[in-house]
Residue frames as qw, qx, qy, qz and C-alpha x, y, z in Angstrom:
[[0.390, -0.508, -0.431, 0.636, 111.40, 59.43, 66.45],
 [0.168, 0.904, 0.285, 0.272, 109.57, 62.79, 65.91],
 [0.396, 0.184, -0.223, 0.872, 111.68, 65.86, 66.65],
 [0.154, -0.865, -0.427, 0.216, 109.68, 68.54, 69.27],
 [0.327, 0.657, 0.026, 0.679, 110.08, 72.15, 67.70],
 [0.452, 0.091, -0.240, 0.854, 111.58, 74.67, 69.50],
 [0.009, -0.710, -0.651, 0.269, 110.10, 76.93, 71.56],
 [0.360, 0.489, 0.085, 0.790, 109.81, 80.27, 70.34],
 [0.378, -0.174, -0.428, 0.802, 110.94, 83.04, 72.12],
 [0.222, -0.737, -0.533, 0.352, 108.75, 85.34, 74.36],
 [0.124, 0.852, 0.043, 0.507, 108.28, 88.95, 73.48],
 [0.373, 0.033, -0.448, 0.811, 110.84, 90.80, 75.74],
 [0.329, -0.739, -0.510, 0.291, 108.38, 92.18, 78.95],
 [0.307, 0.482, 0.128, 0.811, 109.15, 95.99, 78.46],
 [0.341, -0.834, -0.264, -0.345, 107.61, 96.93, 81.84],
 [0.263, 0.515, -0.583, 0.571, 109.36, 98.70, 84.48],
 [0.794, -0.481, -0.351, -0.123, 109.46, 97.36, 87.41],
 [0.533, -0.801, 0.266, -0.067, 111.01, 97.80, 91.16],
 [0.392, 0.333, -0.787, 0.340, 114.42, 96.19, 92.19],
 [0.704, -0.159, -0.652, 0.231, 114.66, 93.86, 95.12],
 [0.321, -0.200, -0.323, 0.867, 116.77, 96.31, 96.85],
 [0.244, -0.363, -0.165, -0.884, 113.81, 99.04, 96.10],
 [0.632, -0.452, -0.276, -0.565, 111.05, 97.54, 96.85],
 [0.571, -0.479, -0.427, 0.512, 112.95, 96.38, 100.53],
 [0.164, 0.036, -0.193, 0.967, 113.14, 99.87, 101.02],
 [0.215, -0.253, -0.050, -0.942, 109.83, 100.90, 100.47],
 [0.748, -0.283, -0.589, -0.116, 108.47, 97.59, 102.12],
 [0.533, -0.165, -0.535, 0.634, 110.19, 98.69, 105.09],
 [0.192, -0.067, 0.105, -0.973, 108.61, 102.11, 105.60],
 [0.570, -0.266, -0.216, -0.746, 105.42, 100.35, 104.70],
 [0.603, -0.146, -0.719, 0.314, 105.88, 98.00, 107.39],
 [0.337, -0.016, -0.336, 0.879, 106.35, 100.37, 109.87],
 [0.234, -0.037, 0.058, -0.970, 103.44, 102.23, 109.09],
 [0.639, -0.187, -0.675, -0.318, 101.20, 99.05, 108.76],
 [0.502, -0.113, -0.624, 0.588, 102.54, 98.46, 112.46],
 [0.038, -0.165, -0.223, 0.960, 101.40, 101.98, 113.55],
 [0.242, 0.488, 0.794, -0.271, 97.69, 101.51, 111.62],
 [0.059, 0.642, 0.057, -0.762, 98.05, 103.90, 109.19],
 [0.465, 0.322, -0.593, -0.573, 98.12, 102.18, 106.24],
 [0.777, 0.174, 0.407, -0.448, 96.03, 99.04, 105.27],
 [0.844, 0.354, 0.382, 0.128, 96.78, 97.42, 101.48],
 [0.288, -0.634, 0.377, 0.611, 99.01, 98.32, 99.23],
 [0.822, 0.546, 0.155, 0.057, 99.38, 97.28, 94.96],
 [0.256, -0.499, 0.544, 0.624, 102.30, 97.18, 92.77],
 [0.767, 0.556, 0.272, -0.168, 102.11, 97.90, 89.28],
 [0.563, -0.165, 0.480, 0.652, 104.21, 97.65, 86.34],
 [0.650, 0.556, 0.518, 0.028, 103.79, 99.31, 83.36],
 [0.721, 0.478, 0.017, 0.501, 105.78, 100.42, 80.00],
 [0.205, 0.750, -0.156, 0.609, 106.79, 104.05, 81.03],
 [0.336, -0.669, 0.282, -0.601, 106.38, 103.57, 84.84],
 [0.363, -0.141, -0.826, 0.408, 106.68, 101.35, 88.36],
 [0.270, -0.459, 0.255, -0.807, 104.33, 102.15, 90.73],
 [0.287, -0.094, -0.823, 0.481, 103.69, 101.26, 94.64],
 [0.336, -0.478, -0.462, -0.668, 100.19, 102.34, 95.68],
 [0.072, 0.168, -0.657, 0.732, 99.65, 103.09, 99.06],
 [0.260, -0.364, -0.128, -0.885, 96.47, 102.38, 100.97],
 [0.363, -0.315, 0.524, -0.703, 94.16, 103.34, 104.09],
 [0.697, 0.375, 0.491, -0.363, 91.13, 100.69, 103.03],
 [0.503, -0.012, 0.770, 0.392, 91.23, 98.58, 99.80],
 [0.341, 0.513, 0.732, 0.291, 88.33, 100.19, 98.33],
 [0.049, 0.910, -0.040, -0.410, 89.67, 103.72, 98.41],
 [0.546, 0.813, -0.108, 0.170, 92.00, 105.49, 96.53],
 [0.693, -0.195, -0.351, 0.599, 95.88, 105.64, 97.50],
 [0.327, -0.913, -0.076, 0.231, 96.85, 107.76, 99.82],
 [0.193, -0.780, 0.483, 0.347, 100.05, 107.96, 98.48],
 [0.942, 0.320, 0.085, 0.053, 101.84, 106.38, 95.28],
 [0.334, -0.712, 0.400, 0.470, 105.46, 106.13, 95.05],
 [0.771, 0.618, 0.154, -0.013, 106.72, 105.88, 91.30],
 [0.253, -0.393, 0.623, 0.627, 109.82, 105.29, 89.47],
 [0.610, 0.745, 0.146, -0.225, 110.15, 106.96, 86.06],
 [0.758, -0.197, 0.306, 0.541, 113.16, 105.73, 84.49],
 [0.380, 0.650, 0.315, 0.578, 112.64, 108.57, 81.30],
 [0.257, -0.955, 0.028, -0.148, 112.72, 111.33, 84.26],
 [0.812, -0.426, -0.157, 0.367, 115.86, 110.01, 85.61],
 [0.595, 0.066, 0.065, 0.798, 118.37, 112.49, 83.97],
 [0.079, -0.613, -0.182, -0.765, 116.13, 115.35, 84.22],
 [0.475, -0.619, 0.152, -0.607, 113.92, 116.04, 87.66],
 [0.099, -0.213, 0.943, -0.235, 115.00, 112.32, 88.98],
 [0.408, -0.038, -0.808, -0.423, 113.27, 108.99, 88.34],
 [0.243, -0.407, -0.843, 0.254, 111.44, 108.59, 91.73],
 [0.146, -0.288, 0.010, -0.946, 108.79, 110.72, 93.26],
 [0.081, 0.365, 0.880, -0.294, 105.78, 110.18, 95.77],
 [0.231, -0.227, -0.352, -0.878, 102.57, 111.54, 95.00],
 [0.437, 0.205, 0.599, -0.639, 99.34, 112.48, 97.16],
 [0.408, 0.488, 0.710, -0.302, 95.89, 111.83, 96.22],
 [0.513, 0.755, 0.264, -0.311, 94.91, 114.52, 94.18],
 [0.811, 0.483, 0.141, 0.298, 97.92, 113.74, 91.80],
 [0.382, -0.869, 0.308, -0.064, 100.49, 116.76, 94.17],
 [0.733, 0.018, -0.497, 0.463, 104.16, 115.38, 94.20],
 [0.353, -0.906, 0.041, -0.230, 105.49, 115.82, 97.39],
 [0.430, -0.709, 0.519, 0.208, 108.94, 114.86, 96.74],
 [0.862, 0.505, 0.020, 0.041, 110.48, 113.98, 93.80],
 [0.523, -0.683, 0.477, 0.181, 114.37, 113.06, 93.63],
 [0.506, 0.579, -0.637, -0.051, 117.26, 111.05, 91.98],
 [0.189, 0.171, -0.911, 0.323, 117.40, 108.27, 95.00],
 [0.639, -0.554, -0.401, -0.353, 114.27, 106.65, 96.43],
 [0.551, -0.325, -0.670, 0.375, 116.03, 106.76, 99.85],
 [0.137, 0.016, -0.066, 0.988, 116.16, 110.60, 99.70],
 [0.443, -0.193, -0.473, -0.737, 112.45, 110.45, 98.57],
 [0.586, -0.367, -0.714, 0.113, 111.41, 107.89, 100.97],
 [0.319, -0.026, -0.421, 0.849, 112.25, 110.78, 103.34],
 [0.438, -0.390, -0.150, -0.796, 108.62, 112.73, 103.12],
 [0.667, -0.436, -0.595, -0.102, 107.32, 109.61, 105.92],
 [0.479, 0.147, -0.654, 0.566, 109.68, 110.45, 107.98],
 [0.222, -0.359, 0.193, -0.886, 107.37, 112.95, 110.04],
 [0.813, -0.201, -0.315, -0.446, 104.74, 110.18, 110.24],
 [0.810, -0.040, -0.563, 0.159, 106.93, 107.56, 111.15],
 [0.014, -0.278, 0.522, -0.806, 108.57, 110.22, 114.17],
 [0.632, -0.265, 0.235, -0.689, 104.90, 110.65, 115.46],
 [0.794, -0.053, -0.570, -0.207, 104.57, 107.01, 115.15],
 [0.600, 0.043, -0.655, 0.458, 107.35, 105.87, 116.98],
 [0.015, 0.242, -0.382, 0.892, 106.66, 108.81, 119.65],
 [0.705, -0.088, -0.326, -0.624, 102.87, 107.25, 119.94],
 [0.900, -0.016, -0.431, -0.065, 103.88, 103.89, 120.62],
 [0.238, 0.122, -0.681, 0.682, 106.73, 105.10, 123.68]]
């Protein structure tokens, strides 16, 4: 009876990536605005130093908006932060719900749109 060798173990994945409980948060705004027609596709990347959620109008643009968690910022300017187009934050924090707060204007006019 042959013996089958062990497997050997996977390099450890070193990208950063959302939480559950994040990325329902920021799935829920982009809901909301999907609903309302303002946004269109979306990406999620991982990668060593960063997370990032890519916002966008048409698949074969640029995002309108990227939210990003930097865990290496976290103790300094805070690990989350959205960012426009031309590379602008426009809100950068210690809590992505505090951050998540730049839509809010949108989502108002939404909701006020749709009464």
């Amino acid at each position: 009876m042959a013996l089958t060798p062990l497997p050997t173990p996977r390099p450890r994945d070193d990208r950063v990536m959302f939480h559950r409980t994040e990325l329902d948060q920021i799935l829920r705004v982009y809901g909301m605005m999907v609903a309302g027609g303002e946004w269109r596709d979306y990406a999620i990347d991982g990668l060593k130093d960063r997370a990032e959620f890519s916002i966008f109008r048409n698949a074969a643009e640029v995002p309108i908006y990227r939210i990003v968690k930097t865990p290496a910022d976290a103790r300094k300017q805070g690990a989350w932060k959205v960012v426009a187009p031309g590379g602008a934050i426009l809100k950068r924090g210690h809590e992505l719900t505090s951050v998540l707060k730049v839509f809010d204007n949108q989502l108002k006019k939404l909701s006020w749109s749709g009464s």
